[in-house]
C-alpha positions in Angstrom: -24.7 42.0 -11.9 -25.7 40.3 -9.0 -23.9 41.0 -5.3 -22.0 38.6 -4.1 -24.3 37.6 -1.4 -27.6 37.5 -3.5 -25.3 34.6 -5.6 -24.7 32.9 -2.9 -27.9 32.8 -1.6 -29.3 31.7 -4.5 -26.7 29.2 -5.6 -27.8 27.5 -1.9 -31.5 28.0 -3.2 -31.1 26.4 -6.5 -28.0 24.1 -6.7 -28.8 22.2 -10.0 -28.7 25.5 -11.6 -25.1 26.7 -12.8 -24.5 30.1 -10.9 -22.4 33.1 -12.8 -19.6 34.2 -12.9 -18.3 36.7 -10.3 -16.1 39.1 -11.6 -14.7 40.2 -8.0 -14.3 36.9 -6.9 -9.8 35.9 -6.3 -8.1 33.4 -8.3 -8.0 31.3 -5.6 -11.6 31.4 -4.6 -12.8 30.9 -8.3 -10.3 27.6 -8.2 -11.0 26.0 -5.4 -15.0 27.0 -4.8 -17.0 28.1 -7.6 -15.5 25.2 -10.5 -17.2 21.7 -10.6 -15.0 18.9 -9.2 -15.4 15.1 -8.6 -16.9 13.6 -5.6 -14.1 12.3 -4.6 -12.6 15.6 -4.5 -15.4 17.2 -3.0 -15.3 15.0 -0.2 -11.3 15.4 0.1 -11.8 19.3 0.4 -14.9 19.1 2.9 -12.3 17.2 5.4 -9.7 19.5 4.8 -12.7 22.3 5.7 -14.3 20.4 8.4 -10.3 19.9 10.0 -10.3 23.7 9.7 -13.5 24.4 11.4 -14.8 26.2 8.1 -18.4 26.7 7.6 -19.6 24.6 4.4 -22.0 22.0 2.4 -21.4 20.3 -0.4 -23.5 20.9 -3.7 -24.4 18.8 -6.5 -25.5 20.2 -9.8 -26.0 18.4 -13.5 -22.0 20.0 -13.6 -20.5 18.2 -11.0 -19.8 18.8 -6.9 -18.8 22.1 -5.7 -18.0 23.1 -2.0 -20.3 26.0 -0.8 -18.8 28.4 1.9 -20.2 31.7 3.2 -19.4 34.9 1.9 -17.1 35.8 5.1 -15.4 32.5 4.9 -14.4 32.2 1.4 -10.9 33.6 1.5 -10.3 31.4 4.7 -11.9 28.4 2.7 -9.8 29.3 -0.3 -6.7 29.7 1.4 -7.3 26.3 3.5 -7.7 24.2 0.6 -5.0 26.0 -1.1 -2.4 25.3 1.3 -3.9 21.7 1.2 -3.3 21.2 -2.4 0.6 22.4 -2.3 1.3 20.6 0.7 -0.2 16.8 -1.3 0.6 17.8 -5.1 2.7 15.0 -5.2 0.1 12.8 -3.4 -0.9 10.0 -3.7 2.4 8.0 -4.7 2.4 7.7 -8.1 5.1 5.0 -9.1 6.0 4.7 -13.0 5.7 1.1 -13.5 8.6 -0.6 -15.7 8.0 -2.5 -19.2 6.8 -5.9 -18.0 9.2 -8.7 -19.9 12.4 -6.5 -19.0 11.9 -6.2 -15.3 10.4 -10.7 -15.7 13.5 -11.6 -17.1 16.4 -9.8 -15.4 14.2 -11.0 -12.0 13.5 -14.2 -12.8 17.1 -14.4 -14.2 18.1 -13.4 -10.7 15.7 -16.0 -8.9 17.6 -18.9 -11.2 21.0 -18.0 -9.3 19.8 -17.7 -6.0 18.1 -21.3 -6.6 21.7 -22.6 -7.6 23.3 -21.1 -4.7 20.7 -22.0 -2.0 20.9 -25.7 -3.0 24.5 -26.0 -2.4 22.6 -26.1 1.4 22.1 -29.7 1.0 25.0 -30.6 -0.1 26.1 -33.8 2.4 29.5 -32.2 2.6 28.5 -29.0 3.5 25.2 -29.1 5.2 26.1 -29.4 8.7 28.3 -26.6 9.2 25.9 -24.2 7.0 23.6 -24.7 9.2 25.6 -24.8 12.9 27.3 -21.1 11.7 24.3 -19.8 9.5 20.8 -20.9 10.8 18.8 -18.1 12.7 19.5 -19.6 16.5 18.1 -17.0 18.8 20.6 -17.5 21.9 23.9 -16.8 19.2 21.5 -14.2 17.8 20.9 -11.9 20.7 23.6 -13.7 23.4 26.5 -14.1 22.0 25.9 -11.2 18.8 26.5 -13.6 16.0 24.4 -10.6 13.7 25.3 -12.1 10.6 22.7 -15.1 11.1 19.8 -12.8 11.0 21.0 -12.4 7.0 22.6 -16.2 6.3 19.1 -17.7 7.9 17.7 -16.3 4.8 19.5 -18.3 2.6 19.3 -22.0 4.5 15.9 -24.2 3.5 15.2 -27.4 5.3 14.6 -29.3 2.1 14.3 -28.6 -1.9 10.8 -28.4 -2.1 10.9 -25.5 0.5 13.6 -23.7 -1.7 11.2 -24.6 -4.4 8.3 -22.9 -3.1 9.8 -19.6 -1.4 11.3 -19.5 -5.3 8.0 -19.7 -7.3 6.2 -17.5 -4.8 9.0 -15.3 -4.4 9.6 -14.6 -8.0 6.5 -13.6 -8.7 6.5 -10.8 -6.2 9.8 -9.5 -6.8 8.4 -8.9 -10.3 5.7 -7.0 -9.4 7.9 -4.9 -6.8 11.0 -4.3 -8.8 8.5 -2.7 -11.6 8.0 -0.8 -9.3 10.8 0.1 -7.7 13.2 -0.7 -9.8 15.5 -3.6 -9.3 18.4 -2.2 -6.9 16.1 -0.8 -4.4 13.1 -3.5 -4.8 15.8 -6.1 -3.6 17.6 -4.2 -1.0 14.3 -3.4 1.1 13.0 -6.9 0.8 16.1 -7.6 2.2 16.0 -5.6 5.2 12.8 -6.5 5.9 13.9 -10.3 5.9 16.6 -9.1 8.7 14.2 -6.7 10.4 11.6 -9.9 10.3 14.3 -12.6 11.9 15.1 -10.3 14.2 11.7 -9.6 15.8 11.1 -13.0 15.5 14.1 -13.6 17.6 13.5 -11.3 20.1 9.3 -12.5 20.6 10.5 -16.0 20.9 13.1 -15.7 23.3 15.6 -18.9 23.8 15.6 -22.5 22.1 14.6 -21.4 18.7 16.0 -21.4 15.4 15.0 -20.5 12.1 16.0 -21.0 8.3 14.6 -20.0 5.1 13.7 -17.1 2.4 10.3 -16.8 2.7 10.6 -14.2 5.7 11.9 -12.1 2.7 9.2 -13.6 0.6 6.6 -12.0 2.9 8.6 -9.4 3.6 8.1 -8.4 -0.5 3.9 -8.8 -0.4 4.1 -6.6 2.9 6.2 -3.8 0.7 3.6 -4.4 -2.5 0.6 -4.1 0.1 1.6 -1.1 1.5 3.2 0.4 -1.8 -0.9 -0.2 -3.3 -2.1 1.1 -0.2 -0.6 4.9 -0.5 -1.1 5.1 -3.8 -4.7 4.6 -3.6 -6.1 7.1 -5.5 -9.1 8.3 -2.7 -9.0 8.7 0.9 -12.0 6.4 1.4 -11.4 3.9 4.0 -12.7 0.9 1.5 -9.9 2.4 -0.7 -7.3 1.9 2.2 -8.5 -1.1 3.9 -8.6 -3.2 0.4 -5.1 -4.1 -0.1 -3.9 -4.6 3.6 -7.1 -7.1 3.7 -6.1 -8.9 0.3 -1.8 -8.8 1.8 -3.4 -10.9 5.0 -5.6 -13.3 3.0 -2.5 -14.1 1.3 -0.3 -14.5 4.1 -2.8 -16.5 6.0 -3.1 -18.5 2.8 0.5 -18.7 1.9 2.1 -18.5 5.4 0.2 -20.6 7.7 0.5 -24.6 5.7 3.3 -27.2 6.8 4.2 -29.2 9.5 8.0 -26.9 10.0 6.1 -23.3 9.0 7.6 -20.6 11.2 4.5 -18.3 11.6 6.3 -15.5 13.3 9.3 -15.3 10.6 6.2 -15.2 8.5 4.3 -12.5 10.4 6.7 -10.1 11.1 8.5 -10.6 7.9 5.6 -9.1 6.4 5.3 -6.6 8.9 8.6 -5.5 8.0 7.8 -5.2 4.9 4.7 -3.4 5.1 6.3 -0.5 7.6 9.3 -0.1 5.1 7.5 0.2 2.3 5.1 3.0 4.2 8.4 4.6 4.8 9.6 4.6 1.3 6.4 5.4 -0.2 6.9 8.9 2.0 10.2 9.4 0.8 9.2 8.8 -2.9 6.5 11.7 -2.5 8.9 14.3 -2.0 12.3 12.4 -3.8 10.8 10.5 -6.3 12.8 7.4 -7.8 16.3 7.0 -7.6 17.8 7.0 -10.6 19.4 4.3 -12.7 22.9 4.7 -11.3 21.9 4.8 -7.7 19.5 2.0 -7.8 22.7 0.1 -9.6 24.8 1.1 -6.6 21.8 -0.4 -4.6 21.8 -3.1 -6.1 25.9 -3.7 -5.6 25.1 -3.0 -2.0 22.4 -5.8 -1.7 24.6 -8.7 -3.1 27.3 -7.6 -0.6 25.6 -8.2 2.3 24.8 -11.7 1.9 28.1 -12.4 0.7 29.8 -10.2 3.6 27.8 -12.1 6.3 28.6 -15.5 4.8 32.3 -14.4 4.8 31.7 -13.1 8.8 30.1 -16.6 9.3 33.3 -18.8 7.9 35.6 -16.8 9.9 33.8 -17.1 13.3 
């Protein structure tokens, strides 16, 4: 048997050749350093190593990529990429995506009602005083702490063909995110990001504005998808990374820029919203996973109320 120097040396010598096995070598070293891997994962592991400030090259046989280290580095190496592993086993996000005509109709279902009840904004009768206690006014906003407008803006459109639209878009999105999400929680965070978008946009513009309409939660939903596609890219590339956040502004300068009463900035940071809460949820997924079906019901529950509790705020004021 050859040392283990001597098959080093000539595994740097010859890399197309496959070297033998090492009897003495650990576990971990045989895991991590002397098995062929993908690229991919040969690149992963020279970053980790390079981080470290560990000796190394990568090697390319008819096998596959291998990571070559010293002979006095190869338990630090091992132990490196080790850690590495354990620390990202449940990385990148890997959501279970629902049965497609399930999650369609219960959404699309729920799109129908929220059509109905969105239209009973133009009603002659009721109308004016949806708008005077609902709309998104900044100065009752952040003045006089009328809170409840940054929710029942969401639900005021300035004419059918607006409901229309945020509706169509809208409902194709939310079945996309609720499959993978699941319905309670792909709701509720489009939700907050609609508040969390009306509220930034109140506070940038400042006095004498006012805004109305669902497509801040409309955006908000592509800036969760986005960001959702985004961690659970597969590679740490930056083409990998930089694919879906270029595709989620395409769309929202497509999408979110057309008409004479478009509010860009209920736009913009609607989908900013969106895409920092789903970063956030796509961390707590790695480590929690998917709530299950009760608390995503509860969710759910807790979704409808607000709307409906801000509404009630609203009348009473």
């Amino acid at each position: 048997m050859r040392s283990q120097p001597q098959s080093i040396a000539l595994w740097m010598l010859h890399p197309h050749s496959e070297p033998q096995s090492l009897c003495d070598y650990s576990a971990v070293a045989e895991r991590y350093l002397h098995r062929p891997v993908s690229k991919g994962q040969a690149e992963i592991w020279s970053l980790v190593l390079t981080a470290r400030d560990v000796p190394h090259k990568i090697l390319h046989s008819v096998y596959g990529y291998r990571i070559a280290v010293p002979p006095d580095h190869e338990n630090l190496a091992a132990r490196e990429l080790e850690k590495y592993e354990n620390e990202n086993r449940a990385w990148p996000l890997r959501l279970e995506v629902t049965p497609w005509y399930p999650n369609a109709q219960s959404t699309l279902w729920t799109m129908l009602i929220l059509t109905a009840i969105f239209s009973i904004s133009f009603s002659e009768n009721w109308r004016e005083r949806l708008i005077a206690i609902g709309s998104g006014d900044v100065d009752s906003i952040l003045r006089d702490g009328q809170w409840w407008r940054l929710v029942t803006a969401l639900t005021l459109h300035a004419d059918p063909p607006h409901l229309l639209g945020n509706m169509m878009v809208g409902g194709l999105l939310m079945v996309w995110l609720c499959s993978l999400l699941g319905t309670g929680l792909g709701w509720g965070i489009v939700l907050l990001s609609g508040i969390l978008g009306n509220l930034t946009n109140a506070m940038v513009h400042g006095e004498a504005h006012s805004s109305i309409g669902f497509s801040t939660v409309v955006f908000g939903a592509l800036g969760v998808i986005i960001a959702l596609q985004t961690l659970s890219a597969r590679r740490f590339s930056l083409r990998d990374r930089v694919i879906p956040l270029g595709a989620g502004l395409a769309l929202l300068g497509f999408l979110g820029t057309h008409g004479e009463r478009t509010d860009l900035g209920a736009h913009l940071f609607g989908f900013m919203s969106g895409l920092i809460l789903g970063l956030l949820t796509g961390q707590i997924l790695k480590t929690s996973g998917l709530p299950c079906l009760k608390t995503d019901h509860i969710v759910g529950m807790i979704t409808c109320l607000v709307p409906i509790l801000a509404w009630l705020v609203a009348f009473q004021y």
